[in-house]
N, C-alpha and C positions, 0 to 999 in steps of 0.2 A: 047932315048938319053936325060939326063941331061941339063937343060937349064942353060948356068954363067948367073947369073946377080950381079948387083953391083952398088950404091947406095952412093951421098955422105947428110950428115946429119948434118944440125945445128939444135941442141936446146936453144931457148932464155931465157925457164923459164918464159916468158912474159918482160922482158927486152927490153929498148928500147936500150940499149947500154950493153957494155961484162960486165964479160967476159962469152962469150957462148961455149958451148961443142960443138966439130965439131968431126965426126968419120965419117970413111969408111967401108962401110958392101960389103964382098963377101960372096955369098953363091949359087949352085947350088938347081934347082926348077924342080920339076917331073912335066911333060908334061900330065901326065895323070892326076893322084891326086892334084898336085898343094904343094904335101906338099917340104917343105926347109929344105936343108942338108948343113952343112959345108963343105969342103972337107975334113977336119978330120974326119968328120962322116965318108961318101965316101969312104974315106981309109980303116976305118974298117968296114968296111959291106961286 
């Protein structure tokens, strides 16, 4: 079984102030290998 995980993310660039990039990662993670799918992967597999 598939593990979700999900993640939120700033990057500063080394800034002490903005404007910084902020994003949200989903992606599902194999329990055995460790390796990271999309769910778009997922879909098509």
């Amino acid at each position: 079984m598939m593990r979700f995980r999900e993640a939120d993310s700033v990057e500063t660039h080394g800034m002490d102030c903005g404007p910084y990039e902020r994003w949200h990662d989903e992606w599902y993670e194999c329990p055995e290998c460790g390796a990271a799918f999309t769910a778009a992967e997922l879909e098509a597999a």
